[in-house]
GUDOKE-561128 format. One record per atom (N, C-alpha, C, O): residue in one letter; residue number from 1; atom name; y, z, x. Coordinates in pm, whole numbers, plus 50000, padded with zeros to 5 digits. Each point is the difference from the previous one (the first is absolute). Example, Ala and Ser with C-alpha at 12.3 -4.5 7.8 and 13.67 -1.06 7.14 Angstrom:
BEGIN
<node code="A" pos="1" site="N" c2="49431" c3="50780" c1="51319"/>
<node code="A" pos="1" site="CA" c2="50119" c3="50000" c1="49911"/>
<node code="A" pos="1" site="C" c2="50120" c3="50000" c1="50090"/>
<node code="A" pos="1" site="O" c2="49998" c3="50066" c1="50104"/>
<node code="S" pos="2" site="N" c2="50107" c3="49862" c1="49861"/>
<node code="S" pos="2" site="CA" c2="50119" c3="50006" c1="50082"/>
<node code="S" pos="2" site="C" c2="50109" c3="50073" c1="49923"/>
<node code="S" pos="2" site="O" c2="50111" c3="50017" c1="50051"/>
//
This chain:
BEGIN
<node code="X" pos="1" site="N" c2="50039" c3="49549" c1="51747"/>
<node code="X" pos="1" site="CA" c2="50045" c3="50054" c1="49873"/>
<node code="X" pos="1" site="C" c2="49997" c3="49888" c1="49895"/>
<node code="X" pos="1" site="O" c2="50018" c3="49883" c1="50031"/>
<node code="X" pos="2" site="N" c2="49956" c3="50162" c1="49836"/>
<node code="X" pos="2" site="CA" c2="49933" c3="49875" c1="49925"/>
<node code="X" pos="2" site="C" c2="50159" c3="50004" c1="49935"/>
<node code="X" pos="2" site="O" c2="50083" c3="50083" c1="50039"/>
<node code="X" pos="3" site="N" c2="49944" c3="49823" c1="49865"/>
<node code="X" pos="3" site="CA" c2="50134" c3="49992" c1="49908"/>
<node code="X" pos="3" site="C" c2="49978" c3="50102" c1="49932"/>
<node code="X" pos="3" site="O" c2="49886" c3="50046" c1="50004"/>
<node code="X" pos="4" site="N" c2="50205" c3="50014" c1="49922"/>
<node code="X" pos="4" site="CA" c2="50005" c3="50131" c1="49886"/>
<node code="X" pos="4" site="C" c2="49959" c3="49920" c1="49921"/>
<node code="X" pos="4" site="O" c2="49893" c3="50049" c1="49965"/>
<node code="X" pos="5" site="N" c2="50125" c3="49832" c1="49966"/>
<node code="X" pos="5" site="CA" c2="49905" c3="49984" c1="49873"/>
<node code="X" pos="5" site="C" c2="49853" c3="50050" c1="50045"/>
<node code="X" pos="5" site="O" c2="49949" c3="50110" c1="49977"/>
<node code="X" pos="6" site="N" c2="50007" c3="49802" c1="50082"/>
<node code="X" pos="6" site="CA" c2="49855" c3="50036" c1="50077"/>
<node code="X" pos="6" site="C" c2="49934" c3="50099" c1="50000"/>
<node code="X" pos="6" site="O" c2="49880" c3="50005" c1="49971"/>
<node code="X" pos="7" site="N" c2="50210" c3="50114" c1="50071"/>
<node code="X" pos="7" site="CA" c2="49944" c3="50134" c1="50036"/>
<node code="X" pos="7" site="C" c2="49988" c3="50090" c1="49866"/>
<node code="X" pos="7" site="O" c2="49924" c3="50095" c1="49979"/>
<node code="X" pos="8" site="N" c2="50222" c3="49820" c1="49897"/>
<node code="X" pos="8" site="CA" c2="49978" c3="50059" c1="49868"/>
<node code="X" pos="8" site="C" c2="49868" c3="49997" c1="49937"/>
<node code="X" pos="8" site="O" c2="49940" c3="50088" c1="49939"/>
<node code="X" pos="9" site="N" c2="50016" c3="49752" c1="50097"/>
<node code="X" pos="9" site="CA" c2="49929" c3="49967" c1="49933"/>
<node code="X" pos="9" site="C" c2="49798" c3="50092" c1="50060"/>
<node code="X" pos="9" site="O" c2="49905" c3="50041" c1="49934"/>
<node code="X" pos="10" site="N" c2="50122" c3="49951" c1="50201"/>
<node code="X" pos="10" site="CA" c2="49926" c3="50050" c1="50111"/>
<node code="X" pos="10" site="C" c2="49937" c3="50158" c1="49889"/>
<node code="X" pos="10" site="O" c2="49891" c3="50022" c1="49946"/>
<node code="X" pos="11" site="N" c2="50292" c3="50093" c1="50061"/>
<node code="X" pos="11" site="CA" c2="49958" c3="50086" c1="49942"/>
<node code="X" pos="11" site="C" c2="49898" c3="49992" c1="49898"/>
<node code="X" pos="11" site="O" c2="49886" c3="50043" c1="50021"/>
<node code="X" pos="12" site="N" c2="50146" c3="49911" c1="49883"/>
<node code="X" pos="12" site="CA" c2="49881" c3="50009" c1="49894"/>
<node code="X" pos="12" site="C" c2="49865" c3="49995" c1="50005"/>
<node code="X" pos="12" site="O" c2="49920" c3="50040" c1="49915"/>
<node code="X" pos="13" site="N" c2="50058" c3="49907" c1="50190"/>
<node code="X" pos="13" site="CA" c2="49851" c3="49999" c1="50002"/>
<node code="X" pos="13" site="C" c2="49948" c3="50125" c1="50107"/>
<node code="X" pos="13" site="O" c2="49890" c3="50008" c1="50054"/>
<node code="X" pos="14" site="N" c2="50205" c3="50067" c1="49956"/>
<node code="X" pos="14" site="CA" c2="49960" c3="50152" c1="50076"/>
<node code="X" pos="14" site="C" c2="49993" c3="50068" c1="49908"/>
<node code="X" pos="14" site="O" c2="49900" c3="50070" c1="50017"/>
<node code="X" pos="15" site="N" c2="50156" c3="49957" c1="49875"/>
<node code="X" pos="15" site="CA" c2="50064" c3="50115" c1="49878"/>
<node code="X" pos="15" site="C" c2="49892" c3="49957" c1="49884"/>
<node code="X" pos="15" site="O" c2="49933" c3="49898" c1="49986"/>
<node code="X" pos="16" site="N" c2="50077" c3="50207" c1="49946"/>
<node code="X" pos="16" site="CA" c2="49903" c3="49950" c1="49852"/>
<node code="X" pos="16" site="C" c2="50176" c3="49981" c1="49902"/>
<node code="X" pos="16" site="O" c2="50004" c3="49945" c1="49890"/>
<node code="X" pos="17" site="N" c2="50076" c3="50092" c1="50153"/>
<node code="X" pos="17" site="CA" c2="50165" c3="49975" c1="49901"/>
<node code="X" pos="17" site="C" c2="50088" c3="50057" c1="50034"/>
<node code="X" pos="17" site="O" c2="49995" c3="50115" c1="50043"/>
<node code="X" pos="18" site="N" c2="50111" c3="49811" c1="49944"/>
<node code="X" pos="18" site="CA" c2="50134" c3="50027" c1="50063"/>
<node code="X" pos="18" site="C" c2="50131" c3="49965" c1="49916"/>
<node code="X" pos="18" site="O" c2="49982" c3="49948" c1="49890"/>
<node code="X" pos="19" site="N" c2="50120" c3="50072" c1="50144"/>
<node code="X" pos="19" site="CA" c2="50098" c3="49982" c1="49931"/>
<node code="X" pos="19" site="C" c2="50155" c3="49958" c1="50106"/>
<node code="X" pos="19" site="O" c2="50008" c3="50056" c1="50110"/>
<node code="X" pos="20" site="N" c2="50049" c3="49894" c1="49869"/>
<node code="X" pos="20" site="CA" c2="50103" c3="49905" c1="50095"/>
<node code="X" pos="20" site="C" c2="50039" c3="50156" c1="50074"/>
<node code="X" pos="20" site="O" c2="49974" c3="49995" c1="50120"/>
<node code="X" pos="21" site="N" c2="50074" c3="50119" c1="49845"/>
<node code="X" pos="21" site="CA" c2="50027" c3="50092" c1="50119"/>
<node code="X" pos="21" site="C" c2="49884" c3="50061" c1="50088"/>
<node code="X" pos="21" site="O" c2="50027" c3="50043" c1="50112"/>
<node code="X" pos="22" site="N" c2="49835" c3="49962" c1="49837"/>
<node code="X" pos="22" site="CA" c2="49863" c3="50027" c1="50075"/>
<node code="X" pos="22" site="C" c2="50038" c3="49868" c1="50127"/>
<node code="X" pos="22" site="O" c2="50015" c3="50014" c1="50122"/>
<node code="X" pos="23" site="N" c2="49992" c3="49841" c1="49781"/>
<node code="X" pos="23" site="CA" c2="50022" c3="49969" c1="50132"/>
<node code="X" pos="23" site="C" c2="50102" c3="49979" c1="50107"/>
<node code="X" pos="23" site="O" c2="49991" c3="49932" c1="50103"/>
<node code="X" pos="24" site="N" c2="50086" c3="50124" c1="49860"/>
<node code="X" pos="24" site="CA" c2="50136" c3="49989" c1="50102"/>
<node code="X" pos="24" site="C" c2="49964" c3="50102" c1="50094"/>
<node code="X" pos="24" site="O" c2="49989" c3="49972" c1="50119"/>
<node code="X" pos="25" site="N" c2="49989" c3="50155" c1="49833"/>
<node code="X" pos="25" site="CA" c2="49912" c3="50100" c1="50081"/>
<node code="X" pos="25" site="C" c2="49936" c3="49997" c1="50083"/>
<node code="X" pos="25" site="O" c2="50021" c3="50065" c1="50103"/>
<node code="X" pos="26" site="N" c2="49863" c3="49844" c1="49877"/>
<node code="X" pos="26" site="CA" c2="49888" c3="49971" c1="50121"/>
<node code="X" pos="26" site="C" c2="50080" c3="49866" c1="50083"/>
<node code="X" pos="26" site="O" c2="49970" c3="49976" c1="50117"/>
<node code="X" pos="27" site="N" c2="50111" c3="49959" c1="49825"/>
<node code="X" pos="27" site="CA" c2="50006" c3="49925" c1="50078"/>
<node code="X" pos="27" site="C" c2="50142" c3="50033" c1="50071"/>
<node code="X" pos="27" site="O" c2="50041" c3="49901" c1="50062"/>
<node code="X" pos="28" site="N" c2="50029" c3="50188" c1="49945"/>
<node code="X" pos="28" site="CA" c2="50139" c3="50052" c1="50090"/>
<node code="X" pos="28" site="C" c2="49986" c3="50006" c1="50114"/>
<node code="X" pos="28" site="O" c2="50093" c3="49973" c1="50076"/>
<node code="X" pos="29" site="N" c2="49822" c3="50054" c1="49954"/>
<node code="X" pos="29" site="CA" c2="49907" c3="50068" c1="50159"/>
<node code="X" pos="29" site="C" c2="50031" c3="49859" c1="50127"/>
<node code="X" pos="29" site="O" c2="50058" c3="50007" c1="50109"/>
<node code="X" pos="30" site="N" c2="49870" c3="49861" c1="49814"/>
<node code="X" pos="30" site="CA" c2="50053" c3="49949" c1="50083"/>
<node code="X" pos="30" site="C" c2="50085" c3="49833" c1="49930"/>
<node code="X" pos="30" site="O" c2="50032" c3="49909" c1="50076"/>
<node code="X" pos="31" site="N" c2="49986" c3="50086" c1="49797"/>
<node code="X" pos="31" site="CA" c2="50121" c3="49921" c1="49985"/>
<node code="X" pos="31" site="C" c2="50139" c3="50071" c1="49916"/>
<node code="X" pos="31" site="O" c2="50082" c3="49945" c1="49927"/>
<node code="X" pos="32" site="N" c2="49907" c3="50182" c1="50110"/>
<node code="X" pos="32" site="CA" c2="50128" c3="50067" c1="49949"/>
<node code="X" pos="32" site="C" c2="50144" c3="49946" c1="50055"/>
<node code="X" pos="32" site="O" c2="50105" c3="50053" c1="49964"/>
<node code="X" pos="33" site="N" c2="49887" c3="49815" c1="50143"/>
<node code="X" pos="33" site="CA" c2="50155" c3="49982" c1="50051"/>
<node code="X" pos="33" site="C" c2="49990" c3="49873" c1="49869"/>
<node code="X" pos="33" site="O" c2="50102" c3="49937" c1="49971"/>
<node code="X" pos="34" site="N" c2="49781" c3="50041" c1="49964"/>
<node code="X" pos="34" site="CA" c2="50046" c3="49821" c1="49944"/>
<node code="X" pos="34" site="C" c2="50085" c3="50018" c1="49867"/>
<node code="X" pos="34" site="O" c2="49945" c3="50064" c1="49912"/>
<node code="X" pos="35" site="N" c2="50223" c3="49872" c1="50053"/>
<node code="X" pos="35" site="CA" c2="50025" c3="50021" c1="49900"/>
<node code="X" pos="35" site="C" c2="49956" c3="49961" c1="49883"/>
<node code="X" pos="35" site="O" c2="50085" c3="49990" c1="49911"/>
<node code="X" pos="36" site="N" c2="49772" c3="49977" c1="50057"/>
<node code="X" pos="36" site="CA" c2="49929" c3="49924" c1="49893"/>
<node code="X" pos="36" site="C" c2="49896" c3="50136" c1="49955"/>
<node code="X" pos="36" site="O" c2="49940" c3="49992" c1="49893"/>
<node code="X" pos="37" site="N" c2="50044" c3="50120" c1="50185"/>
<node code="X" pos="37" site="CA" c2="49944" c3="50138" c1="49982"/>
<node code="X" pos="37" site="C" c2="50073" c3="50057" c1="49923"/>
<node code="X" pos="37" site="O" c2="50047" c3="50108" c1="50038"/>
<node code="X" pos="38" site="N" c2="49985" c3="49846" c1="49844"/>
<node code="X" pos="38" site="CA" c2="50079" c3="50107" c1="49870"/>
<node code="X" pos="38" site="C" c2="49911" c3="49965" c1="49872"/>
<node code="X" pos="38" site="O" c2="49908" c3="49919" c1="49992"/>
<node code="X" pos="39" site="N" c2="50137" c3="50149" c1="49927"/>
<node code="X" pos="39" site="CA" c2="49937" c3="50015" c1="49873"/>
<node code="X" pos="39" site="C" c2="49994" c3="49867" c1="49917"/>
<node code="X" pos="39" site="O" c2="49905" c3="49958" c1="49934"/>
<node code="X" pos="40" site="N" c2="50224" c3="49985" c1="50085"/>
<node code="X" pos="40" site="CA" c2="50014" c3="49897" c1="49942"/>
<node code="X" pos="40" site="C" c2="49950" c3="49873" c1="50032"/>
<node code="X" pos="40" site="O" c2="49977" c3="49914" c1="49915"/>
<node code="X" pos="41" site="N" c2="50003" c3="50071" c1="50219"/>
<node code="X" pos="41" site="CA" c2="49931" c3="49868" c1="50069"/>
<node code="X" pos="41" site="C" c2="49845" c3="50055" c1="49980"/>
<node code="X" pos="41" site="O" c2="49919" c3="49908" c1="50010"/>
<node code="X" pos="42" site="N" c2="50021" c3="50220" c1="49965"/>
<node code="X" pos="42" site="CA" c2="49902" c3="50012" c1="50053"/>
<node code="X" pos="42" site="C" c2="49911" c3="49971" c1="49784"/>
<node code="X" pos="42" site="O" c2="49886" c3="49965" c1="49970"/>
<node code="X" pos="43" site="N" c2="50185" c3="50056" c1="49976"/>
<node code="X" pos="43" site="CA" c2="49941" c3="50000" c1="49816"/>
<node code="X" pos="43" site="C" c2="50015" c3="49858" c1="50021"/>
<node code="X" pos="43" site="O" c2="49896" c3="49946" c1="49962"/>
<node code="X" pos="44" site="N" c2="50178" c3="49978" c1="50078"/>
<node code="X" pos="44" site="CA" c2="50026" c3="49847" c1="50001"/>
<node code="X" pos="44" site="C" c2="49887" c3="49916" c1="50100"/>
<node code="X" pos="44" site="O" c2="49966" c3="49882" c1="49997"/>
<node code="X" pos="45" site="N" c2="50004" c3="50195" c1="50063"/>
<node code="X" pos="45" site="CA" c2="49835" c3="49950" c1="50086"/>
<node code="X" pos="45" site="C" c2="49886" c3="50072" c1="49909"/>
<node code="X" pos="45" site="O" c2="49897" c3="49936" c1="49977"/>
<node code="X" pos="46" site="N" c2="50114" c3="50157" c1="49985"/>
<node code="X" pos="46" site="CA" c2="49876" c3="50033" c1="49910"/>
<node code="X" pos="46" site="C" c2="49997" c3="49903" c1="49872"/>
<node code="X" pos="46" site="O" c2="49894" c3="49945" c1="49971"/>
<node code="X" pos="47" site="N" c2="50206" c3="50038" c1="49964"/>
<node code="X" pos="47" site="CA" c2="50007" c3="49923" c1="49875"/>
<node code="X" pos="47" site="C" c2="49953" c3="49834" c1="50065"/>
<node code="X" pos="47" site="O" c2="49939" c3="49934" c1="49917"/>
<node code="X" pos="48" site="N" c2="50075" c3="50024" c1="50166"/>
<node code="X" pos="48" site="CA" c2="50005" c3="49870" c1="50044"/>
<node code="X" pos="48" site="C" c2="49800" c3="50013" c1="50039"/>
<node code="X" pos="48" site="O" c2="49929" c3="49908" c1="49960"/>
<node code="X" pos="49" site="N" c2="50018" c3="50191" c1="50104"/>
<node code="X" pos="49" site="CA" c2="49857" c3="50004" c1="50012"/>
<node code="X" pos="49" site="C" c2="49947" c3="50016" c1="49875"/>
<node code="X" pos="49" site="O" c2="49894" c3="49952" c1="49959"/>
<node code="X" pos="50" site="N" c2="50179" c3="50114" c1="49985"/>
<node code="X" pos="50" site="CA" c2="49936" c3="50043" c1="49866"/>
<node code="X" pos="50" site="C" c2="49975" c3="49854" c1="49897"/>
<node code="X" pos="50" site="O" c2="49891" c3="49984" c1="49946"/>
<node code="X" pos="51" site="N" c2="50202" c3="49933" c1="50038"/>
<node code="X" pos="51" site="CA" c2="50025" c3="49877" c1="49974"/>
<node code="X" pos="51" site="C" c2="49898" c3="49928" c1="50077"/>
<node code="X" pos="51" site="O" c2="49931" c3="49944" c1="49914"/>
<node code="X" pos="52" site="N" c2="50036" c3="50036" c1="50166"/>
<node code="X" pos="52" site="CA" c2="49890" c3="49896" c1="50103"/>
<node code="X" pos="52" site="C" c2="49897" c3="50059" c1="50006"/>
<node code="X" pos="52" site="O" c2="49951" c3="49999" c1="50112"/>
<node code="X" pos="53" site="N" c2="49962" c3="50086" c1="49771"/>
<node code="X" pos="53" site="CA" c2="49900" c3="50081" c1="49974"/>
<node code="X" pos="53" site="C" c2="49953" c3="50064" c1="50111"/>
<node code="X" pos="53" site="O" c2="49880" c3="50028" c1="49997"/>
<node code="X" pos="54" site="N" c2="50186" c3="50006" c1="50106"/>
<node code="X" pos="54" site="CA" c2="49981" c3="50124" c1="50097"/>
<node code="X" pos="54" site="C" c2="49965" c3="50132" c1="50010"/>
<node code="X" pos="54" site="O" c2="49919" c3="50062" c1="50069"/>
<node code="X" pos="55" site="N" c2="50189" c3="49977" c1="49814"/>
<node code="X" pos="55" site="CA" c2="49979" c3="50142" c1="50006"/>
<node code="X" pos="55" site="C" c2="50040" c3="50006" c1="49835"/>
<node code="X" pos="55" site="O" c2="50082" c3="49927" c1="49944"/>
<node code="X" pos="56" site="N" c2="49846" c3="50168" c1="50000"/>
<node code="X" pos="56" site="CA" c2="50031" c3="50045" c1="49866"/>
<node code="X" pos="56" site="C" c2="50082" c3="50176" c1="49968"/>
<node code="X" pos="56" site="O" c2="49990" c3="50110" c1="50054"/>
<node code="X" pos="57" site="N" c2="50053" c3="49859" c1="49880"/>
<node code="X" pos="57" site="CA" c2="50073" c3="50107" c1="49907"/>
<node code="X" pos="57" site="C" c2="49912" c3="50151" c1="49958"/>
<node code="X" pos="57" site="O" c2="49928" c3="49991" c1="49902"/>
<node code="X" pos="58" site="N" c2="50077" c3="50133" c1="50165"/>
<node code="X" pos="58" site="CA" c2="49838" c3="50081" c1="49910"/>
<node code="X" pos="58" site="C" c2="50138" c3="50088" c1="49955"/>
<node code="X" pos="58" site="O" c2="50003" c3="49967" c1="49882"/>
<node code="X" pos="59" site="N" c2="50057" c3="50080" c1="50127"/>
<node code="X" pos="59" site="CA" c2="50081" c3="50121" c1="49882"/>
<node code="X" pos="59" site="C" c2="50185" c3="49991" c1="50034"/>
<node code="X" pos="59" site="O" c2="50052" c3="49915" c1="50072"/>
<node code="X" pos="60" site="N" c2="50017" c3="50192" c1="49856"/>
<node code="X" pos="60" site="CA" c2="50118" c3="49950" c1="50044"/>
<node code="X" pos="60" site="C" c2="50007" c3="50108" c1="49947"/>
<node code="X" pos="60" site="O" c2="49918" c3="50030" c1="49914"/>
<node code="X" pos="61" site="N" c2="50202" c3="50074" c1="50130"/>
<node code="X" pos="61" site="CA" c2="50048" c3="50165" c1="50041"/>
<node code="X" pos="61" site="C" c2="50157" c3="50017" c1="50017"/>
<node code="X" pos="61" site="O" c2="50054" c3="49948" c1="50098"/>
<node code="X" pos="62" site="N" c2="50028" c3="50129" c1="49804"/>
<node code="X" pos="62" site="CA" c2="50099" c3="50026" c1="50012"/>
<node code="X" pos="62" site="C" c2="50006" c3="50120" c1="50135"/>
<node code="X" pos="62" site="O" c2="49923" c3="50096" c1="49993"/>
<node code="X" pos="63" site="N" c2="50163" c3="49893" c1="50115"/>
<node code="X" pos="63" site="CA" c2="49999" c3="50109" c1="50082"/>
<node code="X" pos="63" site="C" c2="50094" c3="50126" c1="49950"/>
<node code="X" pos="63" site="O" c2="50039" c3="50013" c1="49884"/>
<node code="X" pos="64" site="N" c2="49994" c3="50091" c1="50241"/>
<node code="X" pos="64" site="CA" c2="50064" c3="50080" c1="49920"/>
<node code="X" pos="64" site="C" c2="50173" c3="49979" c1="50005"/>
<node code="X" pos="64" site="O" c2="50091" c3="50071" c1="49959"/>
<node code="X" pos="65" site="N" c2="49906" c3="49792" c1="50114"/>
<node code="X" pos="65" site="CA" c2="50127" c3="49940" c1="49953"/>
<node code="X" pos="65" site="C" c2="50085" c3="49927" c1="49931"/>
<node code="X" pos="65" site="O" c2="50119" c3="49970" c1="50005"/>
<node code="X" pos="66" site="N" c2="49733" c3="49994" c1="49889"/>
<node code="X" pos="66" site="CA" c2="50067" c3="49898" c1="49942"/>
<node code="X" pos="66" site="C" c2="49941" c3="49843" c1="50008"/>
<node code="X" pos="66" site="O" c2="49995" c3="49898" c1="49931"/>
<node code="X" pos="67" site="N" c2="49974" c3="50139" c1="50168"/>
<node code="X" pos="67" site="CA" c2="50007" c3="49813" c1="50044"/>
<node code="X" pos="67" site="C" c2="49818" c3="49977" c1="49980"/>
<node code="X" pos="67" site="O" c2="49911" c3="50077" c1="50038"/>
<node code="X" pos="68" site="N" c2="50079" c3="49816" c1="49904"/>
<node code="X" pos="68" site="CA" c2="49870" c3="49960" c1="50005"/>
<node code="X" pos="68" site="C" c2="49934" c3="49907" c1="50118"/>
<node code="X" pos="68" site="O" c2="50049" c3="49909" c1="50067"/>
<node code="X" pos="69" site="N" c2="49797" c3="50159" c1="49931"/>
<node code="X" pos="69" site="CA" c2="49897" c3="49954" c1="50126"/>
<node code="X" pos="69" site="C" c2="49884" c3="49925" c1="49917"/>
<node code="X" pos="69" site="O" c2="49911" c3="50036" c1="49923"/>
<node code="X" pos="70" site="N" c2="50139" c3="49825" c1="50139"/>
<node code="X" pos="70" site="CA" c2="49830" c3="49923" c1="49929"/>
<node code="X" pos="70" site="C" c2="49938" c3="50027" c1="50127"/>
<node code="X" pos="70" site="O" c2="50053" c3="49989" c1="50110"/>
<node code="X" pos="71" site="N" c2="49830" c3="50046" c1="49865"/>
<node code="X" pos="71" site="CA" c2="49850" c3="50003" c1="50086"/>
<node code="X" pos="71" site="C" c2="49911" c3="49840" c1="49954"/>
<node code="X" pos="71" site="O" c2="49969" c3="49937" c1="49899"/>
<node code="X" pos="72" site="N" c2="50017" c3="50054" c1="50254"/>
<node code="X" pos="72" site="CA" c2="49900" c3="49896" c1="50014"/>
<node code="X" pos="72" site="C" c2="49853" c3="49996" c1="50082"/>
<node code="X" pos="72" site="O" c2="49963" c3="50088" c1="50078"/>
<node code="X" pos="73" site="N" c2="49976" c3="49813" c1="49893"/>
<node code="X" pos="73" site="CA" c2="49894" c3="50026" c1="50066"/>
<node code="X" pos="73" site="C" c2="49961" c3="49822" c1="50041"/>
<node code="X" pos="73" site="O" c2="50024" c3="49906" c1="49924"/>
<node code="X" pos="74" site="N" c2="49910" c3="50081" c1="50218"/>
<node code="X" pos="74" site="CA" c2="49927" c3="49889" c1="50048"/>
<node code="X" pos="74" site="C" c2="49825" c3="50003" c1="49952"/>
<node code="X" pos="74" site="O" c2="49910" c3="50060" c1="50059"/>
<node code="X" pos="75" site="N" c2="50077" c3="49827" c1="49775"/>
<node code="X" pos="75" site="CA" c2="49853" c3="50036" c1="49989"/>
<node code="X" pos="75" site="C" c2="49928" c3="49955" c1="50084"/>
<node code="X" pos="75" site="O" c2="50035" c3="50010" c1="50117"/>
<node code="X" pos="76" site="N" c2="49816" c3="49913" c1="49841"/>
<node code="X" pos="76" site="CA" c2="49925" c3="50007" c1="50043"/>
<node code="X" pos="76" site="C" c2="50056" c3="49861" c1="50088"/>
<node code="X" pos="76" site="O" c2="50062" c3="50002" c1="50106"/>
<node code="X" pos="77" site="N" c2="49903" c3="49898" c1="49827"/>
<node code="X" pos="77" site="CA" c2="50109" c3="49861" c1="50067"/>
<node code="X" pos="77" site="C" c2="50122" c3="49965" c1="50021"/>
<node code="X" pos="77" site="O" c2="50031" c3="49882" c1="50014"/>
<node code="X" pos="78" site="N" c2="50046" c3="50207" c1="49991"/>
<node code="X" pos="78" site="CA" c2="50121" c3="50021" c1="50040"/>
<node code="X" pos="78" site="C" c2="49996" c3="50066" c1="50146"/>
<node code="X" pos="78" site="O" c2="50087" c3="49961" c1="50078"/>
<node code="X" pos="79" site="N" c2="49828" c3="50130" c1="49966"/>
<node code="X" pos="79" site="CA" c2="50013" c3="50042" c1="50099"/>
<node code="X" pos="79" site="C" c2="49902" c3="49881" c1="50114"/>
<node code="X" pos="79" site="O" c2="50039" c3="49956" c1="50108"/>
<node code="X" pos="80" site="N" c2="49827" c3="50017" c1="49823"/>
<node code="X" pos="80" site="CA" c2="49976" c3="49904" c1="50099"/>
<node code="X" pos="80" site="C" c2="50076" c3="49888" c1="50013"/>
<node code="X" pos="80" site="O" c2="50011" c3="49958" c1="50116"/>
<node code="X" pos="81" site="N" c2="50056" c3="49969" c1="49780"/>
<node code="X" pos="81" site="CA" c2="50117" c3="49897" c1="50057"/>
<node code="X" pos="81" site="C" c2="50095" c3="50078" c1="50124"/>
<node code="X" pos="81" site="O" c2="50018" c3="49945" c1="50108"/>
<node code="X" pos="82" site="N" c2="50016" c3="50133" c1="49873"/>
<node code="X" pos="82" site="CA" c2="50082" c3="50025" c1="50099"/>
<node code="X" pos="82" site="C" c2="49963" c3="50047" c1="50107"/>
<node code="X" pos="82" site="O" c2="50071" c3="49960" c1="50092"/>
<node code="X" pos="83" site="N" c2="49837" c3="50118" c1="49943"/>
<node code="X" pos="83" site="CA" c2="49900" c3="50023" c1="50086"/>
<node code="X" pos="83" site="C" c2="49974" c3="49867" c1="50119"/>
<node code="X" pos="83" site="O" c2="50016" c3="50001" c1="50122"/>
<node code="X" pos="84" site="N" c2="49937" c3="49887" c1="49782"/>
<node code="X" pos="84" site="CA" c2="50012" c3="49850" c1="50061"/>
<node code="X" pos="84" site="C" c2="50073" c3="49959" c1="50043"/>
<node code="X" pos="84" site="O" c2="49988" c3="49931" c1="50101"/>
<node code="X" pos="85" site="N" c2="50144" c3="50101" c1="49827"/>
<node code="X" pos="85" site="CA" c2="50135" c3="49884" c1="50085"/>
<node code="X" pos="85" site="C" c2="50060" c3="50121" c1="50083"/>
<node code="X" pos="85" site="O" c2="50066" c3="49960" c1="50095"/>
<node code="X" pos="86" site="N" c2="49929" c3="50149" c1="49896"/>
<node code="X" pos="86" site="CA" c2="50091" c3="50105" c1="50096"/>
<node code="X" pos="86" site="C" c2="49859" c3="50066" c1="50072"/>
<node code="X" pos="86" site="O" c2="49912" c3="50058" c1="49936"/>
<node code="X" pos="87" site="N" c2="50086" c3="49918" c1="50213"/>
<node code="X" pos="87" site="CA" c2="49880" c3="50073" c1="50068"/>
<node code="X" pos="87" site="C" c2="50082" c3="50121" c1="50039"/>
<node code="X" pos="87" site="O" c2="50121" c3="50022" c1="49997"/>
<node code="X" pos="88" site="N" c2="49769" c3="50053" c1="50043"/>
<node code="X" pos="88" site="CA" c2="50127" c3="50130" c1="50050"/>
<node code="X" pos="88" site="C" c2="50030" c3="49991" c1="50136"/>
<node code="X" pos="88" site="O" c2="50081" c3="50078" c1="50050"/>
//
């Protein structure tokens, strides 16, 4: 099992875009016991890739609760960097 950063970062390069609950979603299955699988640790790893030109920003969506979803995406060199340092 790789670290949950890892596998955050992992996701993106499966998805064409996601948003911190897309990935809590796919990733519950099998790190749903880790307490770092919440909303709040998980925008705080996207913002931190997003920052280390990893993954970029493509839209951002009020839900029907209220709460806002930035969507991201792993471009073109963002996904092969990570691709490189995280094998599957």
């Amino acid at each position: 099992m790789k670290p949950l950063n890892y596998a955050i970062l992992k996701h993106f390069t499966k998805v064409d875009e996601a948003c911190a609950e897309d990935v809590i979603d796919a990733l519950k299955g099998e790190y749903g016991k880790f307490k770092a699988l919440n909303r709040n640790d998980v925008i705080s790893a996207l913002m931190t890739a997003e920052a280390n030109g990893l993954i970029e920003e493509t839209k951002f969506e009020m839900d029907t609760t209220g709460t806002l979803r930035i969507y991201y995406h792993a471009h073109e060199d963002g996904a092969s960097t990570i691709n490189n340092y995280i094998k599957n």
